[in-house]
PyMOL Python script that loads the backbone (N, CA, C, O; Angstrom):
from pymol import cmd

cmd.read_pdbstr("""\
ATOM      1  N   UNK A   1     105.960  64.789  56.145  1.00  0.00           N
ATOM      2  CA  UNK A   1     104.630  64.396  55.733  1.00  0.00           C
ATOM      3  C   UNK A   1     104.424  62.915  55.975  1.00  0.00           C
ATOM      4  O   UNK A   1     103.437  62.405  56.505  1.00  0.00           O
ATOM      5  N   UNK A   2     105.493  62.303  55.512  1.00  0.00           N
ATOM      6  CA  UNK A   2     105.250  60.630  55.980  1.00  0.00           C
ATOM      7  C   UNK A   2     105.285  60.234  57.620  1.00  0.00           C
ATOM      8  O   UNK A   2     104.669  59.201  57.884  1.00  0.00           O
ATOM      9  N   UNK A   3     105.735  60.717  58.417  1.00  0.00           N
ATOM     10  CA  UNK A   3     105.820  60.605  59.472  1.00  0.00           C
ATOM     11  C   UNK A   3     104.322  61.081  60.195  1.00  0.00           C
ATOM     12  O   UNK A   3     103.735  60.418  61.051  1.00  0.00           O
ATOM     13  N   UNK A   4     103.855  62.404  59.629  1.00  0.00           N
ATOM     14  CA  UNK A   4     102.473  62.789  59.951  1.00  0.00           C
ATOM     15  C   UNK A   4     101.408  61.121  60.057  1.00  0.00           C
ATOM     16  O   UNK A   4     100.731  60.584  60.933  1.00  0.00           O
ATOM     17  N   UNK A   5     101.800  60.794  58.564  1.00  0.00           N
ATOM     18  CA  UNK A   5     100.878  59.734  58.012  1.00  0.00           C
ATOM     19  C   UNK A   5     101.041  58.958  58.860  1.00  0.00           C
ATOM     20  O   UNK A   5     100.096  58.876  59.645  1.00  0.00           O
ATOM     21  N   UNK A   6     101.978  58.246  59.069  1.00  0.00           N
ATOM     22  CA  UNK A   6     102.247  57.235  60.149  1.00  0.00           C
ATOM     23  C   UNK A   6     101.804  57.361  61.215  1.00  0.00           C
ATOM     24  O   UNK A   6     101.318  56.389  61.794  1.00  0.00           O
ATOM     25  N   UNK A   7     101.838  58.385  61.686  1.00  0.00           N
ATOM     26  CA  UNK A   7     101.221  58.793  63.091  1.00  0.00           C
ATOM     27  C   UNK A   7      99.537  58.931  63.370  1.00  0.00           C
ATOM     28  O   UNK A   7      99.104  59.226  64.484  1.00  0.00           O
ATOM     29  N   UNK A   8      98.848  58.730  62.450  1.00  0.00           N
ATOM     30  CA  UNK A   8      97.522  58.809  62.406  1.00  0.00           C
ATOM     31  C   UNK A   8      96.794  57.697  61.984  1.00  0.00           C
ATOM     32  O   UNK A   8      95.682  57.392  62.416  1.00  0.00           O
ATOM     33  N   UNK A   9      97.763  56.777  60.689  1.00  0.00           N
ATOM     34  CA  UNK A   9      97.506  55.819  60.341  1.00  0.00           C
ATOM     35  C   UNK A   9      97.492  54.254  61.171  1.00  0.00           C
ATOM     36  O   UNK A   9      96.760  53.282  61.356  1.00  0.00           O
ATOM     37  N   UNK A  10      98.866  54.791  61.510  1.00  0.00           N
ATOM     38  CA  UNK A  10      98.708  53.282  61.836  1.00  0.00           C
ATOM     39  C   UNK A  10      98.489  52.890  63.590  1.00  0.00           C
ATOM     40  O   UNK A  10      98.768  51.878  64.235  1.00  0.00           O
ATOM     41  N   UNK A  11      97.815  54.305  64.001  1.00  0.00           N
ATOM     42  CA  UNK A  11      96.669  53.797  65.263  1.00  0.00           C
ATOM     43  C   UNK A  11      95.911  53.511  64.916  1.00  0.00           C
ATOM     44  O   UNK A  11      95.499  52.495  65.474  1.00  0.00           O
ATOM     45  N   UNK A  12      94.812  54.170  63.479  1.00  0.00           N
ATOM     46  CA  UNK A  12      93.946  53.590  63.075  1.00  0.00           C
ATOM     47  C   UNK A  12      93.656  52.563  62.706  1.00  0.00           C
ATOM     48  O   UNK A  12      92.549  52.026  62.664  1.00  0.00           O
ATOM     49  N   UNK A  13      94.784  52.155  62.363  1.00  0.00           N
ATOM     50  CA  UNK A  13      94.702  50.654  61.455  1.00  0.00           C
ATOM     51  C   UNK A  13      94.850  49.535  62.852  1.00  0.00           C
ATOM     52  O   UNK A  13      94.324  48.422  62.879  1.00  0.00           O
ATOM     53  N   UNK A  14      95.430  49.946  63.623  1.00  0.00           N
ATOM     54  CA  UNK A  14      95.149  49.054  64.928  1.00  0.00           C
ATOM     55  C   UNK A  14      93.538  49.107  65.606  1.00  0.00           C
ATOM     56  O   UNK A  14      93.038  48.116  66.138  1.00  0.00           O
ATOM     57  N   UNK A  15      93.094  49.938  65.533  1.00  0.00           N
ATOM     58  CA  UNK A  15      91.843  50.169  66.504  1.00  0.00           C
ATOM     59  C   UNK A  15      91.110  49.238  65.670  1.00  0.00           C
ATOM     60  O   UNK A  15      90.351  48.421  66.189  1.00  0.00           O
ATOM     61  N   UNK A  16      91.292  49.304  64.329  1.00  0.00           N
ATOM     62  CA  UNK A  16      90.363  48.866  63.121  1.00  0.00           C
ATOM     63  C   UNK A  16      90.302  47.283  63.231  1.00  0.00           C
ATOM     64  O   UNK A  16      89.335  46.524  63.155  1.00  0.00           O
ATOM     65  N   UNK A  17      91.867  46.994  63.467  1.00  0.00           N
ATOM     66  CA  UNK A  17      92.331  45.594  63.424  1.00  0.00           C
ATOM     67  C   UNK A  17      92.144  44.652  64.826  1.00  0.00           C
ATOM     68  O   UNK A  17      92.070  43.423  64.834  1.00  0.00           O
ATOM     69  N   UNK A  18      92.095  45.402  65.818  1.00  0.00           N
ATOM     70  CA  UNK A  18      91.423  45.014  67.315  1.00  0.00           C
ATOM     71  C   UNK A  18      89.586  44.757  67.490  1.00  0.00           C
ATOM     72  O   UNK A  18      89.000  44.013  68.277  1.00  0.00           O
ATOM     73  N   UNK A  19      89.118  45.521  66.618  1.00  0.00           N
ATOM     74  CA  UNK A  19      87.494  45.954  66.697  1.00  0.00           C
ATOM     75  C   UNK A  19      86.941  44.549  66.064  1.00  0.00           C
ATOM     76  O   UNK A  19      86.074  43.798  66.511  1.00  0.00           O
ATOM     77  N   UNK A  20      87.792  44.435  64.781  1.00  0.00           N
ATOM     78  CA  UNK A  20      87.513  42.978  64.043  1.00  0.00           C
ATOM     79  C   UNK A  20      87.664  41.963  64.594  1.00  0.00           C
ATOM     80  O   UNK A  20      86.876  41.031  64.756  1.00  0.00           O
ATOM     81  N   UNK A  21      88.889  42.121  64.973  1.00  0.00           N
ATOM     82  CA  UNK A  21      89.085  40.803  65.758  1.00  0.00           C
ATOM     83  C   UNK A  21      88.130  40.164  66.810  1.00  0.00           C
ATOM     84  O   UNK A  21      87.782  38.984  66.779  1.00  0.00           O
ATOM     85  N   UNK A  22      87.776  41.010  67.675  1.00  0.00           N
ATOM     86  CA  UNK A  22      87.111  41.092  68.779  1.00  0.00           C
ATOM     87  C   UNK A  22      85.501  40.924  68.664  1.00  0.00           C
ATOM     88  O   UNK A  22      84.893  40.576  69.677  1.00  0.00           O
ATOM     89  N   UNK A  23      84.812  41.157  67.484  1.00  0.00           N
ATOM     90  CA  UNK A  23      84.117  40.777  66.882  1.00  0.00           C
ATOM     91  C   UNK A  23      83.742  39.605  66.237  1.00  0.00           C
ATOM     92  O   UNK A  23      82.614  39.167  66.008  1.00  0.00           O
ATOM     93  N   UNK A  24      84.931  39.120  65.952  1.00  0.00           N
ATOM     94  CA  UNK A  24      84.662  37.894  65.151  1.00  0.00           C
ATOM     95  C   UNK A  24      84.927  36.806  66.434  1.00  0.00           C
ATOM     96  O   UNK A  24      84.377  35.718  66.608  1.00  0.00           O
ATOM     97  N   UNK A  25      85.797  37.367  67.138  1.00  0.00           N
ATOM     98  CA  UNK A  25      85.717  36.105  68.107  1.00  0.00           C
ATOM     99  C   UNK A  25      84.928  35.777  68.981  1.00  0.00           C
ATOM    100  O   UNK A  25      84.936  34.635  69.440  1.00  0.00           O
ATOM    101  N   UNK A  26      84.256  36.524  69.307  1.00  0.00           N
ATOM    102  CA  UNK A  26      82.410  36.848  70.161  1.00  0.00           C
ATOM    103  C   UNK A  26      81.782  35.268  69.311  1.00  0.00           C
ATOM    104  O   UNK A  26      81.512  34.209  69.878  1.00  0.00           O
ATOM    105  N   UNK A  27      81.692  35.547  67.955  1.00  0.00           N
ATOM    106  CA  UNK A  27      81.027  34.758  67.130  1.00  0.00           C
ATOM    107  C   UNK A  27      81.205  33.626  67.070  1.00  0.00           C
ATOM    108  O   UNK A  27      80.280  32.826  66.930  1.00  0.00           O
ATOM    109  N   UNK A  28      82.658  33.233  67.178  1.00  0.00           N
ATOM    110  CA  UNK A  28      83.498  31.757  66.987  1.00  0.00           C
ATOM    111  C   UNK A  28      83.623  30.863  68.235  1.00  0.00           C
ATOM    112  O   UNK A  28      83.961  29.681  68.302  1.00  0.00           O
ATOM    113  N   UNK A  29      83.162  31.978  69.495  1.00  0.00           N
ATOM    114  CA  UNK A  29      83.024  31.093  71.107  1.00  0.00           C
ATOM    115  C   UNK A  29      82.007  29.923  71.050  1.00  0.00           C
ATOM    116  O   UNK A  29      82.328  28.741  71.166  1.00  0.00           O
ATOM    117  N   UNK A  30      80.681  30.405  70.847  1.00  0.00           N
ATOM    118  CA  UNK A  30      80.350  29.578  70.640  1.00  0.00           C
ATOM    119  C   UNK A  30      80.492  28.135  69.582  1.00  0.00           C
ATOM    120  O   UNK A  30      80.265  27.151  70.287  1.00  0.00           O
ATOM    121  N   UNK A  31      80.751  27.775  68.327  1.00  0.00           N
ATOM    122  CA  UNK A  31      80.851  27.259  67.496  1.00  0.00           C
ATOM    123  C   UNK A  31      82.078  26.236  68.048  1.00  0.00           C
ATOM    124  O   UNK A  31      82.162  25.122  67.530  1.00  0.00           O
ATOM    125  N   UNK A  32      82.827  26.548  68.884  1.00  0.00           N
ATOM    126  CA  UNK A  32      83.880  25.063  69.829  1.00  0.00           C
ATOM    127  C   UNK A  32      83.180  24.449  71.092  1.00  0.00           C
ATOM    128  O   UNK A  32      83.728  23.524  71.692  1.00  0.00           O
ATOM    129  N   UNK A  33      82.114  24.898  71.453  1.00  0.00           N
ATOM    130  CA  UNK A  33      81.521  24.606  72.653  1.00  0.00           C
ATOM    131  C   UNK A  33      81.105  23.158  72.398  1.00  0.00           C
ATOM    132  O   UNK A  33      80.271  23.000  71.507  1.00  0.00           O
ATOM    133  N   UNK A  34      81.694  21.743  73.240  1.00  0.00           N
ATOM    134  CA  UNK A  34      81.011  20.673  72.793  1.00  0.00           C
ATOM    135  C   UNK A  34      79.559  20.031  73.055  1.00  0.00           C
ATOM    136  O   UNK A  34      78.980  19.084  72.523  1.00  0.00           O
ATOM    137  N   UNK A  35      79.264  20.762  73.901  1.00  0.00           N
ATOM    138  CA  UNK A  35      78.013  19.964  74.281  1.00  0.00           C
ATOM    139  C   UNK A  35      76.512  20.880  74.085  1.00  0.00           C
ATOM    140  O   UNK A  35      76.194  21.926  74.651  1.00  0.00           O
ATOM    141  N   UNK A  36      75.922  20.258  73.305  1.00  0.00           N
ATOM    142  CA  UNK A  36      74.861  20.810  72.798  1.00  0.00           C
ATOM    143  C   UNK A  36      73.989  21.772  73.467  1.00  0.00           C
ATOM    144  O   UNK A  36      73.780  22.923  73.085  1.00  0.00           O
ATOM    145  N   UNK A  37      73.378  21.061  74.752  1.00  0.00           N
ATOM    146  CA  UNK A  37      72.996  22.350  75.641  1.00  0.00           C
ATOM    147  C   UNK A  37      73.744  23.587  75.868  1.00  0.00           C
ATOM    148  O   UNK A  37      73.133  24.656  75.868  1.00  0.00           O
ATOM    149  N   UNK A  38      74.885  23.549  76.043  1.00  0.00           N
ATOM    150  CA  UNK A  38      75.865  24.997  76.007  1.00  0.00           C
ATOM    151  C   UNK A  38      76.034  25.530  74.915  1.00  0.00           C
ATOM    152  O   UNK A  38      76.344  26.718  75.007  1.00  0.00           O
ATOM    153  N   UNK A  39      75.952  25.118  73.864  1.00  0.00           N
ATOM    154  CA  UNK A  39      76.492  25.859  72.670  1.00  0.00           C
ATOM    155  C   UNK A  39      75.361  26.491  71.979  1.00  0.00           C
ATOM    156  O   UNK A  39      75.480  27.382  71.138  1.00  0.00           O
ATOM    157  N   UNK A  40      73.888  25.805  72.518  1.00  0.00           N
ATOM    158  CA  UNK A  40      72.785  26.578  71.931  1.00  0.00           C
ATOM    159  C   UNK A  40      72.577  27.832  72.960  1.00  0.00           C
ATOM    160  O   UNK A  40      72.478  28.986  72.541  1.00  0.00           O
ATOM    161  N   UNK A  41      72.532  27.561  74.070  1.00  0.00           N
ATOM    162  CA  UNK A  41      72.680  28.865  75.344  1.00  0.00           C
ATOM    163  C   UNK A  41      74.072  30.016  74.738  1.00  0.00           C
ATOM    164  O   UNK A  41      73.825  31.197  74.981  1.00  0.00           O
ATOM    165  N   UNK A  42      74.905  29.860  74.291  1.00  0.00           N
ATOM    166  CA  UNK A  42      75.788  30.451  74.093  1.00  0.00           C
ATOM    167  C   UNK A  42      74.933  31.452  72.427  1.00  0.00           C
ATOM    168  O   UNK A  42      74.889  32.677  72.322  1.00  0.00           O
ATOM    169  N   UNK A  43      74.422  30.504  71.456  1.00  0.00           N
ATOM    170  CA  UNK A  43      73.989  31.015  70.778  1.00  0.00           C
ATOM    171  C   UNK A  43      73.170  31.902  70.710  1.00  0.00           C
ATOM    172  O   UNK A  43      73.139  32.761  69.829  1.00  0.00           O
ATOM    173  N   UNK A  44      72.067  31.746  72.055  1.00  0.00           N
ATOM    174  CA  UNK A  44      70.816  32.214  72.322  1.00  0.00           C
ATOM    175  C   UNK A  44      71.160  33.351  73.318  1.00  0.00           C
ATOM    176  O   UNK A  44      70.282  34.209  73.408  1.00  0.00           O
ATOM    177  N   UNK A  45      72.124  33.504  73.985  1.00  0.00           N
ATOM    178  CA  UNK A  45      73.259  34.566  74.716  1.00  0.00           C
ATOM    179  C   UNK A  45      73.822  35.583  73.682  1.00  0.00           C
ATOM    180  O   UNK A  45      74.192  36.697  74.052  1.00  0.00           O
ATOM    181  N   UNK A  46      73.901  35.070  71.986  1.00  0.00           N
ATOM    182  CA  UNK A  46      74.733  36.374  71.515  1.00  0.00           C
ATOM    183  C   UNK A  46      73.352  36.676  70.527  1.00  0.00           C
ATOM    184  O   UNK A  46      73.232  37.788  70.014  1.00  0.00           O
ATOM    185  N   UNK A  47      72.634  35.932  70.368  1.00  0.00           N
ATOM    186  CA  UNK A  47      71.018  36.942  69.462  1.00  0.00           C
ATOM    187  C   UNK A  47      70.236  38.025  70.427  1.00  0.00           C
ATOM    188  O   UNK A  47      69.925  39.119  69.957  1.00  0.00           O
ATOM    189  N   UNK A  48      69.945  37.701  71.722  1.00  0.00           N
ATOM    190  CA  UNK A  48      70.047  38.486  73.022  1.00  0.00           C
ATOM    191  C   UNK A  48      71.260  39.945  72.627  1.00  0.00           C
ATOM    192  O   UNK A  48      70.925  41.127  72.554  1.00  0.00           O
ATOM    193  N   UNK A  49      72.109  39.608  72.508  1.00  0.00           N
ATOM    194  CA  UNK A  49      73.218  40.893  72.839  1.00  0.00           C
ATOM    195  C   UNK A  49      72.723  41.561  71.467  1.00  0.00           C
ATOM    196  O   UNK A  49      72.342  42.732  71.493  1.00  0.00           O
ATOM    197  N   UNK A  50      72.724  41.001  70.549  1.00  0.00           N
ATOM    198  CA  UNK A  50      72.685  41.702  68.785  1.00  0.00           C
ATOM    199  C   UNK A  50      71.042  42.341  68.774  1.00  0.00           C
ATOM    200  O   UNK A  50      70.655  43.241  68.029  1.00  0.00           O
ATOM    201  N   UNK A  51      70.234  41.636  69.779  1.00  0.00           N
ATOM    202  CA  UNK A  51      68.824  42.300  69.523  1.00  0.00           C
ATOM    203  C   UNK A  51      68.959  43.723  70.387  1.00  0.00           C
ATOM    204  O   UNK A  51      68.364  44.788  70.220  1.00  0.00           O
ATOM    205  N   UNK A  52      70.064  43.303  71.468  1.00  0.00           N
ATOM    206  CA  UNK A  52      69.850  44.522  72.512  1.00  0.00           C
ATOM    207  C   UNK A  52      70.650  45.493  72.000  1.00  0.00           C
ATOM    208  O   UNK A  52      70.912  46.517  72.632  1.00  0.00           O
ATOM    209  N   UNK A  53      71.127  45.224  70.738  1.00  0.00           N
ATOM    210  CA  UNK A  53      72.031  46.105  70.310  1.00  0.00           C
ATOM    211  C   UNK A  53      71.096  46.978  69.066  1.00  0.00           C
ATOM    212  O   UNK A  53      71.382  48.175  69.062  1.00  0.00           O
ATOM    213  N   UNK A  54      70.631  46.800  68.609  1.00  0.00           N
ATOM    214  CA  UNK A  54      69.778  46.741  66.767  1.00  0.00           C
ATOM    215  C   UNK A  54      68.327  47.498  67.863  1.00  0.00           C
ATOM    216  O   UNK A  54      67.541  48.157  67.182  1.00  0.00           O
ATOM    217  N   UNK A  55      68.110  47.455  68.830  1.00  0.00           N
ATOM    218  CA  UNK A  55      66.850  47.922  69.339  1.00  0.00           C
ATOM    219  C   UNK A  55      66.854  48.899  69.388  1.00  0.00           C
ATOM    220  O   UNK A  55      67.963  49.325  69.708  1.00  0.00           O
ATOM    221  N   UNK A  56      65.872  49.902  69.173  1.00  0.00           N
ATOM    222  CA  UNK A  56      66.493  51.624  69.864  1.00  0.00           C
ATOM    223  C   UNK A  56      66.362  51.664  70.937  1.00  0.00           C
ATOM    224  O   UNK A  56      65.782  50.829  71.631  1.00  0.00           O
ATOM    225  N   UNK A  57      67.109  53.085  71.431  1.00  0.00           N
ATOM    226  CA  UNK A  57      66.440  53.247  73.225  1.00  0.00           C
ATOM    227  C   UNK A  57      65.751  53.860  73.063  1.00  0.00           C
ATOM    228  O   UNK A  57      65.790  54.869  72.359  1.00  0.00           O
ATOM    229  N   UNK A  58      64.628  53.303  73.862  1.00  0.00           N
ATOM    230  CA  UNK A  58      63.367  53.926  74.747  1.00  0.00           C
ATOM    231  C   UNK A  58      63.393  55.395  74.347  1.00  0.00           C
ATOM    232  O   UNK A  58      64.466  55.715  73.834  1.00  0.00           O
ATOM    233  N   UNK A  59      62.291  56.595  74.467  1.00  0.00           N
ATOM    234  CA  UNK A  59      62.411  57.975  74.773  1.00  0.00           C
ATOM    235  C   UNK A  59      62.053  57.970  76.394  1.00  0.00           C
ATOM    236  O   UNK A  59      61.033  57.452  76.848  1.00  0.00           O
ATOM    237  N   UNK A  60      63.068  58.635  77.186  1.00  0.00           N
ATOM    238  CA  UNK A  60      62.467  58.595  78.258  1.00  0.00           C
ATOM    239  C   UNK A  60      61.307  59.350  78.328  1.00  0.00           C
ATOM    240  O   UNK A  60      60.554  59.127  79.275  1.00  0.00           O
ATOM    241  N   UNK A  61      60.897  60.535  77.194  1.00  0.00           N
ATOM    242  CA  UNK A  61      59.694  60.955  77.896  1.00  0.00           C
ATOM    243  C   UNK A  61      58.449  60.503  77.217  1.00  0.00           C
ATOM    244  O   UNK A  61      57.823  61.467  76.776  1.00  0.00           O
ATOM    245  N   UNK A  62      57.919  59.427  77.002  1.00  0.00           N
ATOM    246  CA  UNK A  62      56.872  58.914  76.592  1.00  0.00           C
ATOM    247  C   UNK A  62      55.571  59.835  77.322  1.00  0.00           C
ATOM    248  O   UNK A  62      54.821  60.540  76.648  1.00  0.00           O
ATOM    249  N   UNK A  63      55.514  59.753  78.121  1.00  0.00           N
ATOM    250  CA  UNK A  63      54.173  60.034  79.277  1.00  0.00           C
ATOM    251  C   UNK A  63      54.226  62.099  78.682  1.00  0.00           C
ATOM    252  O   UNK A  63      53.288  62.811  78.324  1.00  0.00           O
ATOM    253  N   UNK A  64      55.485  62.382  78.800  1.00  0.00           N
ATOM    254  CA  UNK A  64      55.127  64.013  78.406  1.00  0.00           C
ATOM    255  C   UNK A  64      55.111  64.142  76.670  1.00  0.00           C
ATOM    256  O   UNK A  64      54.523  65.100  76.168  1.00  0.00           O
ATOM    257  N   UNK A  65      55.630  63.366  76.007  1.00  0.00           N
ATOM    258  CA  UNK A  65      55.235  62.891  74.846  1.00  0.00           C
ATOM    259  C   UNK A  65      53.474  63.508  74.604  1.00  0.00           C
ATOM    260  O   UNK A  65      53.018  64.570  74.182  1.00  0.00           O
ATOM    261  N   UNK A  66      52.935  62.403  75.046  1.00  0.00           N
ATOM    262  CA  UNK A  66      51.260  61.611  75.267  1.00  0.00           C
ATOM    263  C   UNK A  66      50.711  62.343  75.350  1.00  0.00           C
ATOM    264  O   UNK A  66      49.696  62.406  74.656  1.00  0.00           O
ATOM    265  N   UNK A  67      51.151  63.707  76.561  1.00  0.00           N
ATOM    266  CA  UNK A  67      50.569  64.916  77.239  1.00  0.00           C
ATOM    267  C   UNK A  67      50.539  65.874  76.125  1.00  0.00           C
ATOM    268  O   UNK A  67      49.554  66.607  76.046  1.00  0.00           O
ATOM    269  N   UNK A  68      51.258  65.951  75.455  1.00  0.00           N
ATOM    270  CA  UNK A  68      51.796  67.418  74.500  1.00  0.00           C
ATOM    271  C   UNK A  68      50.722  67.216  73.311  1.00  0.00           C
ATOM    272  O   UNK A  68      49.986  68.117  72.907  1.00  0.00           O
ATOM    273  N   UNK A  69      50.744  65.932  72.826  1.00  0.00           N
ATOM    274  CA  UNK A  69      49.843  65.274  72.165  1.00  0.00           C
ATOM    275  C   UNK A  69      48.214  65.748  72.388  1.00  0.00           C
ATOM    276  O   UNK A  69      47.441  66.311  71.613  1.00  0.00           O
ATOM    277  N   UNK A  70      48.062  65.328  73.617  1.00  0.00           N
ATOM    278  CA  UNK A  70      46.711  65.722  73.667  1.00  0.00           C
ATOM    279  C   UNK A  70      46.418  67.114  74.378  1.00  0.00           C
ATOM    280  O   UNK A  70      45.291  67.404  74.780  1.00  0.00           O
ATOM    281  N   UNK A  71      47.775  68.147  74.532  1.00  0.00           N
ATOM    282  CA  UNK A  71      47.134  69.311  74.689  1.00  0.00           C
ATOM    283  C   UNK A  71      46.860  69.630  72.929  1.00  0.00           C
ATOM    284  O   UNK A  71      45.732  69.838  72.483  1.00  0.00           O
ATOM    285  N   UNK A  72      47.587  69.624  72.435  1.00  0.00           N
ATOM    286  CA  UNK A  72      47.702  69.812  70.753  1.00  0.00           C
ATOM    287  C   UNK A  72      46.298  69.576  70.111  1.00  0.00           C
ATOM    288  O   UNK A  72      45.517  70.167  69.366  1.00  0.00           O
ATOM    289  N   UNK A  73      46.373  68.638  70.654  1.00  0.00           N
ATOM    290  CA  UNK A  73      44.383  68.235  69.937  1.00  0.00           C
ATOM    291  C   UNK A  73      43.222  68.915  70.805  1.00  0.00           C
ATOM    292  O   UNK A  73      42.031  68.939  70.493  1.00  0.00           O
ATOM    293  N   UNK A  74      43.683  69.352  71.720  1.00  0.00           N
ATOM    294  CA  UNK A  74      42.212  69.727  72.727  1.00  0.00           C
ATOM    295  C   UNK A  74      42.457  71.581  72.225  1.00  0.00           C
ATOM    296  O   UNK A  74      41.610  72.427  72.515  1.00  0.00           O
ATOM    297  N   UNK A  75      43.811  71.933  71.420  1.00  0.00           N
ATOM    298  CA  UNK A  75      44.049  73.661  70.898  1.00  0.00           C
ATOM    299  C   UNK A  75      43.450  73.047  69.574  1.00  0.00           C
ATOM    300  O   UNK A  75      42.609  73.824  69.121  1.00  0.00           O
ATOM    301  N   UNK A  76      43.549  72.291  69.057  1.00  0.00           N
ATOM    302  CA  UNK A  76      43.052  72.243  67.364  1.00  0.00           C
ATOM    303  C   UNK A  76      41.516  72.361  67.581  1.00  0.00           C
ATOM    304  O   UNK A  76      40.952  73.164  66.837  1.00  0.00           O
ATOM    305  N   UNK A  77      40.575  71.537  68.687  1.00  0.00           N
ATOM    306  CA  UNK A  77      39.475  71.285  68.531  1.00  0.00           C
ATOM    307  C   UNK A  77      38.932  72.358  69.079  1.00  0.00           C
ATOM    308  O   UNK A  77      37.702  72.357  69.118  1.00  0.00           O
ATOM    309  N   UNK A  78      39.447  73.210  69.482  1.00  0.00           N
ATOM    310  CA  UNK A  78      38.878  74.944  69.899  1.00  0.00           C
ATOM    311  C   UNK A  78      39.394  75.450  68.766  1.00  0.00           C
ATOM    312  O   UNK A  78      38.437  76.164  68.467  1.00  0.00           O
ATOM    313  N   UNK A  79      40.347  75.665  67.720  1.00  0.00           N
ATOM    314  CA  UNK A  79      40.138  76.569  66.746  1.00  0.00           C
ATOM    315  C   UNK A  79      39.329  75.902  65.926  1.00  0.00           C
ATOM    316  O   UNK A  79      38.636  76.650  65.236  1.00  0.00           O
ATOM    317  N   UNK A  80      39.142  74.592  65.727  1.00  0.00           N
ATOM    318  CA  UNK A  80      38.059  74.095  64.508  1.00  0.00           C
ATOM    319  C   UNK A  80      36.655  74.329  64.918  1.00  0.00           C
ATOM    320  O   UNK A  80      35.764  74.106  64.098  1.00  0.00           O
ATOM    321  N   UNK A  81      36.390  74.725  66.020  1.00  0.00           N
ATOM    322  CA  UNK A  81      34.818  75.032  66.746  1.00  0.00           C
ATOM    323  C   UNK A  81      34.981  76.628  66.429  1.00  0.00           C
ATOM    324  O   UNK A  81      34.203  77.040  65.568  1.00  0.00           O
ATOM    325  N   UNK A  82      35.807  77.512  66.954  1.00  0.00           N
ATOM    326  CA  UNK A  82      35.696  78.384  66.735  1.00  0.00           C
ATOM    327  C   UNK A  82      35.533  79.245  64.997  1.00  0.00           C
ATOM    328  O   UNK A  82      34.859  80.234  64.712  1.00  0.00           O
ATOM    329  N   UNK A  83      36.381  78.447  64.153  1.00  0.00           N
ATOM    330  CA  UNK A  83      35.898  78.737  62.824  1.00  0.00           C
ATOM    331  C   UNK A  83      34.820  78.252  62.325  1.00  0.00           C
ATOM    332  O   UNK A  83      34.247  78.986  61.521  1.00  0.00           O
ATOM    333  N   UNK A  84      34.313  77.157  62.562  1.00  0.00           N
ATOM    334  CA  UNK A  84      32.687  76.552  62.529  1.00  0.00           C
ATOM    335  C   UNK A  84      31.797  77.462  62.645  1.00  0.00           C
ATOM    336  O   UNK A  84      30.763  77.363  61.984  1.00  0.00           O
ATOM    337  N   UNK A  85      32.052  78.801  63.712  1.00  0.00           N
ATOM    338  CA  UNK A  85      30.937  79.511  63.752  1.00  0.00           C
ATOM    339  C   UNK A  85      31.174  81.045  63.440  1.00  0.00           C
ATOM    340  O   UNK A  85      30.652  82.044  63.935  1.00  0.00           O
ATOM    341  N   UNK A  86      32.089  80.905  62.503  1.00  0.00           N
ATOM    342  CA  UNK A  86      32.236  82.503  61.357  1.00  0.00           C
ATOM    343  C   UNK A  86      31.495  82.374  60.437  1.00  0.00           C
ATOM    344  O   UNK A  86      31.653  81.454  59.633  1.00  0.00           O
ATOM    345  N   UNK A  87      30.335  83.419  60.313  1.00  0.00           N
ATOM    346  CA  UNK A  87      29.707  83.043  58.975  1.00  0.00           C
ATOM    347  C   UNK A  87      30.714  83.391  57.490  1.00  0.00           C
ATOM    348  O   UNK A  87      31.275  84.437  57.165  1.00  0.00           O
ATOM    349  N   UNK A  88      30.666  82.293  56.922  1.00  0.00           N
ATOM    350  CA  UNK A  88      31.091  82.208  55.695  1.00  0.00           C
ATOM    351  C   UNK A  88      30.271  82.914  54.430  1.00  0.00           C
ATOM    352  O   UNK A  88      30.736  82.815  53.295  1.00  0.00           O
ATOM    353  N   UNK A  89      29.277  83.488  54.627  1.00  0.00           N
ATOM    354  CA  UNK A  89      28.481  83.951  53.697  1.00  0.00           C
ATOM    355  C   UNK A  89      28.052  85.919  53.879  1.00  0.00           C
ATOM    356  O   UNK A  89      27.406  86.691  53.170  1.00  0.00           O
ATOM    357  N   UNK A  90      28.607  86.038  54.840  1.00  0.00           N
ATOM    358  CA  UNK A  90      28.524  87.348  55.119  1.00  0.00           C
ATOM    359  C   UNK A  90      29.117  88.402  54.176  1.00  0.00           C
ATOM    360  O   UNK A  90      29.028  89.598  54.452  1.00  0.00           O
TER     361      UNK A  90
END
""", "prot")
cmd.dss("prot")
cmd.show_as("cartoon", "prot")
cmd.util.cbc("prot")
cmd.orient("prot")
C-alpha cells in the first residue's frame, strides 16, 4: 500500500512543484530587468499573456449562431399571427 502511495504521490507532488515554480518565475523576470524601458515592456508582455489567458475563446459559429436566431423569431412571429386570428370568443 505504501509503495502504491509513493507511486502516485510523489509524481504529483513534482508536477505540482514544477507548475509553481514556473509560474512564479514568469513573474520575477521582469522585476531584475534594469532599465526602465525593458522592464515596463516586459510587464506590459505578461498582462498581454494573463488577458489572453482570462479571455474566452471566440464561438466559431457566431454567423450560424445569428442565423438560428433569426429563423427562431421569423417561426415565433408566424405562430403569434396565426393565434391573433382564432376567435377567442367563439
Amino acid at each position: 500500500m505504501d509503495s502504491t502511495l509513493l507511486k502516485f504521490a510523489l509524481p504529483a507532488l513534482t508536477v505540482l512543484v514544477i507548475s509553481t515554480t514556473a509560474t512564479s518565475a514568469v513573474e520575477q523576470n521582469c522585476r531584475f530587468i534594469q532599465t526602465k524601458p525593458d522592464r515596463e515592456a516586459c510587464y506590459k508582455r505578461q498582462e498581454d499573456e494573463l488577458a489572453a489567458k482570462r479571455k474566452p475563446a471566440a464561438p466559431a459559429s457566431d454567423g450560424k449562431t445569428l442565423e438560428t436566431l433569426r429563423q427562431m423569431r421569423q417561426e415565433d412571429d408566424a405562430v403569434y399571427r396565426s393565434i391573433n386570428n382564432i376567435c377567442r370568443g367563439c
